[in-house]
FILUM-442711 format. One line per 10 residues: number of its first residue (from 0); their letters; for each residue x, z, y of N, C-alpha, C. Coordinates in steps of 0.1 Angstrom, whole numbers, always signed. Example, Ala and Ser with C-alpha at 12.3 -4.5 7.8 and 13.67 -1.06 7.14 Angstrom:
2
0> as> +132:+78:-57:+123:+78:-45:+132:+78:-33 | +128:+71:-22:+137:+71:-11:+129:+79:+0
//
This chain:
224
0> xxxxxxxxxx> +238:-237:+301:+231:-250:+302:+232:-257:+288 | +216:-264:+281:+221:-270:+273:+228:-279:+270 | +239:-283:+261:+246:-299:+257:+233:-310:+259 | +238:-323:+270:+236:-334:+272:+229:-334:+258 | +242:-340:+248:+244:-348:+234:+237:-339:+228 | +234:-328:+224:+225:-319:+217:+213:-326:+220 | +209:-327:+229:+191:-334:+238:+189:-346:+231 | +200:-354:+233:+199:-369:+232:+185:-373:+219 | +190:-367:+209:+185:-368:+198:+167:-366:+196 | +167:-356:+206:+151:-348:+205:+138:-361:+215
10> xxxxxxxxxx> +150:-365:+226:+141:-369:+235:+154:-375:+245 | +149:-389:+249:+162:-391:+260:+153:-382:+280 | +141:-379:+277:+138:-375:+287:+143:-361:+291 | +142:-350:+279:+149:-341:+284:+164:-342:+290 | +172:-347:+288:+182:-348:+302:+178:-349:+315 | +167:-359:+317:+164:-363:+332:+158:-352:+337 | +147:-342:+324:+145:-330:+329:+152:-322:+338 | +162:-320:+327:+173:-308:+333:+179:-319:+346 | +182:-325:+346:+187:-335:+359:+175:-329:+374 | +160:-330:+372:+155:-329:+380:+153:-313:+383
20> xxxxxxxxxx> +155:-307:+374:+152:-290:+375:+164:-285:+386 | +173:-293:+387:+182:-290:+395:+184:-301:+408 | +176:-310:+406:+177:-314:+420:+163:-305:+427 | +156:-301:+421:+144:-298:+426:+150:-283:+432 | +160:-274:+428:+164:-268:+434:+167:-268:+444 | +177:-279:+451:+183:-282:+462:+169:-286:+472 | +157:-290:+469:+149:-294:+476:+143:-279:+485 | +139:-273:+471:+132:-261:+474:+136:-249:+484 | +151:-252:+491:+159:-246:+499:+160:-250:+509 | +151:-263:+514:+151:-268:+524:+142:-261:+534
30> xxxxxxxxxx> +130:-255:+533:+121:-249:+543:+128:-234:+544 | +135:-229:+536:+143:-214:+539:+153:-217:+548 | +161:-229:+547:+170:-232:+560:+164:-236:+572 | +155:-240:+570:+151:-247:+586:+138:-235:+591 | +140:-225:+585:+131:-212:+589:+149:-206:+592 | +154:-206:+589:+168:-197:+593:+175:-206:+605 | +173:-219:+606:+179:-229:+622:+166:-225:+628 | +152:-224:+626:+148:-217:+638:+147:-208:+643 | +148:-193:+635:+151:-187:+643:+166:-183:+645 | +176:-193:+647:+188:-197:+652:+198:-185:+646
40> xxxxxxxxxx> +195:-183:+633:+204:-173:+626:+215:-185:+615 | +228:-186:+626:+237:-199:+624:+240:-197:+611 | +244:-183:+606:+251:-179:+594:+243:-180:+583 | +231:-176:+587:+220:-175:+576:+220:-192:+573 | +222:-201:+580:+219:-218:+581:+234:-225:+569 | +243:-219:+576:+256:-224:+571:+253:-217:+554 | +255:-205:+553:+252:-201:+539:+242:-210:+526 | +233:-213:+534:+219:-218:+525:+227:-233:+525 | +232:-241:+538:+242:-253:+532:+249:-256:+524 | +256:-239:+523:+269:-243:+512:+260:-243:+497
50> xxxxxxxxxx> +250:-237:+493:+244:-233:+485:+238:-247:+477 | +233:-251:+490:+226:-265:+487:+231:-276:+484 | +247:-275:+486:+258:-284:+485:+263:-279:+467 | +265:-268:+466:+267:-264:+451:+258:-266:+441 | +247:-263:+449:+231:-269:+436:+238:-286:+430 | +237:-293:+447:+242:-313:+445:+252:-313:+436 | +259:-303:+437:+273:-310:+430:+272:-309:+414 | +261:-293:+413:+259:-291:+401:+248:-301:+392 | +239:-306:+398:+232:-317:+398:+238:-331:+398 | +248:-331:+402:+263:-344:+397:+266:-344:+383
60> xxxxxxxxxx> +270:-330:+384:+274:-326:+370:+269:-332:+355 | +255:-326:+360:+245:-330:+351:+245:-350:+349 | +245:-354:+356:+241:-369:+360:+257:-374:+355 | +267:-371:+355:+280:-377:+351:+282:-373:+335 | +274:-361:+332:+274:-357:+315:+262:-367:+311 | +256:-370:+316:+243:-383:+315:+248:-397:+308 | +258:-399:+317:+259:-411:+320:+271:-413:+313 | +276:-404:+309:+293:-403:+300:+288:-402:+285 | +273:-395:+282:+270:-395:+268:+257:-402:+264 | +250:-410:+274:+241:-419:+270:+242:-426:+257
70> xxxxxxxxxx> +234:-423:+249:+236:-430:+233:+240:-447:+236 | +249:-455:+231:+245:-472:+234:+236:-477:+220 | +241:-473:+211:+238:-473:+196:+224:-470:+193 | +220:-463:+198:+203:-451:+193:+191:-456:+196 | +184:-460:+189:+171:-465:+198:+165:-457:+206 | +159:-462:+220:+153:-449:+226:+139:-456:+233 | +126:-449:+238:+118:-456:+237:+119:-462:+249 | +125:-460:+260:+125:-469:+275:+141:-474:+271 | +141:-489:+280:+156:-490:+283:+163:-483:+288 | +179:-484:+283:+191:-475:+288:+191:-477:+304
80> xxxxxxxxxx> +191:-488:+309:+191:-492:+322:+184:-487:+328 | +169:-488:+322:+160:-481:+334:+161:-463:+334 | +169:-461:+322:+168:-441:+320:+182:-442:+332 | +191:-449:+336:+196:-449:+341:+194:-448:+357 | +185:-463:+360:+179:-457:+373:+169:-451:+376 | +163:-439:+369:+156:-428:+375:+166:-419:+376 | +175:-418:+370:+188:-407:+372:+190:-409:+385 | +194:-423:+388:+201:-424:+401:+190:-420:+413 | +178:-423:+414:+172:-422:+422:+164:-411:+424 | +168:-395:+412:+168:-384:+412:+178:-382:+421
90> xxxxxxxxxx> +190:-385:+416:+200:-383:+424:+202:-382:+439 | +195:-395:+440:+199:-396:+457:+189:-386:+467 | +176:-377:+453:+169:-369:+465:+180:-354:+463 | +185:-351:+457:+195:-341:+456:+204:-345:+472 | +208:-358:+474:+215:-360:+484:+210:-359:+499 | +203:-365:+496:+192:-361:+509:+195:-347:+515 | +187:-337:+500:+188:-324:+507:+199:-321:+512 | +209:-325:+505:+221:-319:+511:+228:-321:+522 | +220:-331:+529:+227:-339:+543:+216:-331:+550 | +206:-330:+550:+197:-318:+561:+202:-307:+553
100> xxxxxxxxxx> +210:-303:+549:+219:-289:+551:+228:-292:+559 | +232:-298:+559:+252:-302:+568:+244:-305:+579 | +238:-314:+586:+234:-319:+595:+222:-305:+608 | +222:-298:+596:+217:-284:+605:+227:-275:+608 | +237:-275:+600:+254:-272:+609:+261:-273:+621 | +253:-288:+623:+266:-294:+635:+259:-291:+647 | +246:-283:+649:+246:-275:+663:+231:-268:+667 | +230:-264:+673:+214:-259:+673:+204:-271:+682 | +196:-278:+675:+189:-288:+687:+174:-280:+689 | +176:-284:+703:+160:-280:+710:+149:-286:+704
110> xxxxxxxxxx> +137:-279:+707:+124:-280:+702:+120:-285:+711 | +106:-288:+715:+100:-291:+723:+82:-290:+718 | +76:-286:+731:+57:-289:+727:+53:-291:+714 | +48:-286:+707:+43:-289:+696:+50:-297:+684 | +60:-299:+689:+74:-301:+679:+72:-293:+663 | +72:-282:+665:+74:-272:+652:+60:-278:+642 | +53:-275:+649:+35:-278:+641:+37:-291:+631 | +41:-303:+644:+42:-316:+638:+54:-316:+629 | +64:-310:+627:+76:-310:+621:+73:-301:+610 | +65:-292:+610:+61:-286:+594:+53:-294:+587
120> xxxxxxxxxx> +44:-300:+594:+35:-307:+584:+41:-321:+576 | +49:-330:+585:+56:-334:+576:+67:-328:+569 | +74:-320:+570:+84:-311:+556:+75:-310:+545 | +60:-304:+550:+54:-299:+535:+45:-312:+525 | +43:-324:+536:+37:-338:+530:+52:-335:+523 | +58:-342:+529:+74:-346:+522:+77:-335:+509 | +77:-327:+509:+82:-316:+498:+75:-314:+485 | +55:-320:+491:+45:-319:+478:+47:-334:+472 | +51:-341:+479:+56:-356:+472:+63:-356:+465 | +73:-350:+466:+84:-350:+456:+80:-338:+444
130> xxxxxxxxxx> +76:-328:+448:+65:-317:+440:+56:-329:+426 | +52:-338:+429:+42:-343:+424:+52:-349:+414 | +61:-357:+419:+71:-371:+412:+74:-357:+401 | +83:-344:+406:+88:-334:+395:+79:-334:+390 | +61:-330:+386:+50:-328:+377:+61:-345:+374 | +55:-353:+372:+52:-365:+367:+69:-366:+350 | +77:-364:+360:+89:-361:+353:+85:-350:+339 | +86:-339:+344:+80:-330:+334:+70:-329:+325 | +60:-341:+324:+51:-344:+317:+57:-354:+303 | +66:-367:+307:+73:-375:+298:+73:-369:+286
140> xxxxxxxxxx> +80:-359:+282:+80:-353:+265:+66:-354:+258 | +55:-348:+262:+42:-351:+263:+36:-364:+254 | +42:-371:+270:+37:-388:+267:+47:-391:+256 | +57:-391:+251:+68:-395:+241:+62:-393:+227 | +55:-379:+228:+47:-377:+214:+37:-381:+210 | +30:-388:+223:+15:-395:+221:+18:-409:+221 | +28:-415:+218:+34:-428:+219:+32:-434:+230 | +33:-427:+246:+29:-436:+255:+17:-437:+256 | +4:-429:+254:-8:-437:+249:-18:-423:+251 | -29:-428:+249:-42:-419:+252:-43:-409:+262
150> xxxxxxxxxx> -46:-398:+263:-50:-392:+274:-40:-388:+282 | -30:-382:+275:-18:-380:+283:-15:-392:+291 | -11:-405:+288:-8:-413:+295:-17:-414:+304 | -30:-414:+307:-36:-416:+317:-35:-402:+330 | -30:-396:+322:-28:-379:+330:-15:-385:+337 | -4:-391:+332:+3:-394:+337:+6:-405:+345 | -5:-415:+345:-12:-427:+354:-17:-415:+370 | -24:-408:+364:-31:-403:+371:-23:-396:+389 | -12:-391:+382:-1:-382:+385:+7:-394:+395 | +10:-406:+392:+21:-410:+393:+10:-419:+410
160> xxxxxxxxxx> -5:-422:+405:-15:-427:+419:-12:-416:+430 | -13:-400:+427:-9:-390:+432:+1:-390:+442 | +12:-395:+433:+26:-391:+444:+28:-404:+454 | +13:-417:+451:+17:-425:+462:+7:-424:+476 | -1:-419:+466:-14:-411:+481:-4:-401:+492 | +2:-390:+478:+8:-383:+489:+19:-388:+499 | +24:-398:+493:+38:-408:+500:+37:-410:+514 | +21:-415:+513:+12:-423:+524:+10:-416:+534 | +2:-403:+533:-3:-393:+537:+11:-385:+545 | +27:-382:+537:+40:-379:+544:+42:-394:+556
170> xxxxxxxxxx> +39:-403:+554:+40:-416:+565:+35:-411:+584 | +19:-405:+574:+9:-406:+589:+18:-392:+595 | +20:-379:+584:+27:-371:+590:+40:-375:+596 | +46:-385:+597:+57:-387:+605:+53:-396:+615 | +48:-402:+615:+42:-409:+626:+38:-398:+640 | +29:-387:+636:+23:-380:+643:+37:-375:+650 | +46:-366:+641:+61:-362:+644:+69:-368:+655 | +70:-385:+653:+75:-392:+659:+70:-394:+676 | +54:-393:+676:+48:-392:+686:+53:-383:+697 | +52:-370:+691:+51:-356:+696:+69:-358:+702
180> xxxxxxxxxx> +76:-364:+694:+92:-362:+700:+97:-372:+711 | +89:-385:+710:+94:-398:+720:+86:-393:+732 | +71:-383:+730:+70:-378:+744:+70:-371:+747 | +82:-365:+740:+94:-354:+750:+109:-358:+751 | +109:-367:+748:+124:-370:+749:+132:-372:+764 | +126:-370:+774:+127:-364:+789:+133:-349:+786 | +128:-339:+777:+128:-326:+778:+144:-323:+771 | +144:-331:+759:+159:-329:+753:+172:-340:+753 | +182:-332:+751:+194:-344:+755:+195:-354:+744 | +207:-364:+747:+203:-375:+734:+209:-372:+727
190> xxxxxxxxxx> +219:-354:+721:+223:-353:+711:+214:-348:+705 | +205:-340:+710:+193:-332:+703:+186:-339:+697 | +180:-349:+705:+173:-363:+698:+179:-372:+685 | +191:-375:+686:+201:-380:+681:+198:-370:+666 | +201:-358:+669:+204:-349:+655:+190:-350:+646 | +178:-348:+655:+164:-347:+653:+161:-357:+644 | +162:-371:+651:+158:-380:+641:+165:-383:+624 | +176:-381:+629:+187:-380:+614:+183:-370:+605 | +175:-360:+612:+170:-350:+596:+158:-352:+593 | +148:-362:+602:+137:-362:+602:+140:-379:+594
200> xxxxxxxxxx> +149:-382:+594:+152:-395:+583:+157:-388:+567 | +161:-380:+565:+169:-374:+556:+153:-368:+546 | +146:-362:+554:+130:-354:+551:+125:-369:+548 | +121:-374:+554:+114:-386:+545:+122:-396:+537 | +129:-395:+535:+138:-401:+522:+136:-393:+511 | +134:-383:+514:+131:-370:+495:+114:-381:+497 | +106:-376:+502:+89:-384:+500:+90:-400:+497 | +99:-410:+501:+102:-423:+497:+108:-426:+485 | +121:-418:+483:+127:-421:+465:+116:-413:+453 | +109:-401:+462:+99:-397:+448:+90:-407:+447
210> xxxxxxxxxx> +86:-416:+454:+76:-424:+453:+81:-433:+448 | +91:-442:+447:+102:-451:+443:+104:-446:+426 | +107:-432:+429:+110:-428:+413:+98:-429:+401 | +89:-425:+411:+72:-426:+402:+69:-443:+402 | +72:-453:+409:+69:-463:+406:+78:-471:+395 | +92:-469:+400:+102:-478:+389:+95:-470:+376 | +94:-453:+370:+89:-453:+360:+71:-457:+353 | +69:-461:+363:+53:-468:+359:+59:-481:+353 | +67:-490:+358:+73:-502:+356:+73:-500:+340 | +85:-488:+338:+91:-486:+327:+82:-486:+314
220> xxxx> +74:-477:+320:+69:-470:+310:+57:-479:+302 | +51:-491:+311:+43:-502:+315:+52:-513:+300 | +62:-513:+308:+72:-523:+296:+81:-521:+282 | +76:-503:+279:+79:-500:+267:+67:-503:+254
//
């Protein structure tokens, strides 16, 4: 992995790169586990956890070498503060994934009627949302060279409308979700339920901080 302090100099966005390259890992692991809790292969589930928990931690890593070599001195073209909270609120989707890893551990919960259907379509709203916020990230060096300005920037205007259409669009998919499970909740017990909602809170928190992340940096990018 490259040195933090090597980057600093080129670009303060390549760190948040590498910060996202590896939260985006932990995300990307999320539909291979919950294809291995459905078809109830515990070990296959536990394994892809610990994995997902090693990406987080390694994705700490990165965010504590961040935040330990942040230039104070150096001009950079966004505030330190605000390079600060896109870190953090990269961060917290790294955490997310990692709690629908642990939280697919603590037991096998029942399905019910069209459960699966409505439960995939929100994972994949929720997964291209954050998909989009990573484009939007990975574009910044781009914009850095065109000073914020001309076509790129509107590529990246463009991008950032993107990730709140899809935000919206992850909403109606959980609504639908939520439907499909309160009229079955006769069929499963209230730990099943209980567990259900907590990953299906965990899944729409990665689609809410990408959208959070894509907005604080419109702010940013607006007030450089």
């Amino acid at each position: 992995m490259r040195s933090i302090i090597s980057v600093f100099g080129r670009s303060p966005f390549i760190p948040l790169q590498m910060h996202m390259e590896k939260v985006a890992s932990c995300v990307k692991r999320i539909p291979e586990i919950m294809e291995a809790y459905r078809r109830k292969d515990s070990d296959k589930v536990k394994s892809l956890s610990k994995k997902i928990s090693d990406l987080e931690y390694e994705a700490d890593q990165i965010k504590h070498d961040i935040r330990d070599n942040l230039p104070r001195g150096m001009f950079m073209p966004i505030d330190r503060s605000n390079l600060l909270k896109i870190l953090s609120i990269q961060d917290s989707i790294a955490n997310r994934a990692e709690n629908i890893g642990v939280l697919l551990t603590f037991k096998q919960a029942k399905s019910v009627p069209d459960f699966d259907t409505a439960f995939d379509s929100f994972l994949s709203h929720s997964i291209e949302t954050f998909e989009q916020a990573r484009n939007v990230i990975d574009q910044l060096d781009e914009l850095l060279e065109t000073g914020f300005g001309g076509v790129e920037a509107k590529t990246v205007k463009k991008l950032i409308n993107d990730v709140a259409r899809k935000e919206y669009d992850t909403d109606l998919a959980l609504r639908e979700l939520l439907r499909v499970l309160l009229a079955n909740e006769d069929k499963i017990t209230y730990g099943d339920f209980f567990l259900w909602t907590r990953i299906i809170r965990q899944i729409g928190g990665i689609s809410d901080r990408a959208d959070r992340l894509t907005a604080t940096l419109r702010t940013t990018l607006e007030s450089s």
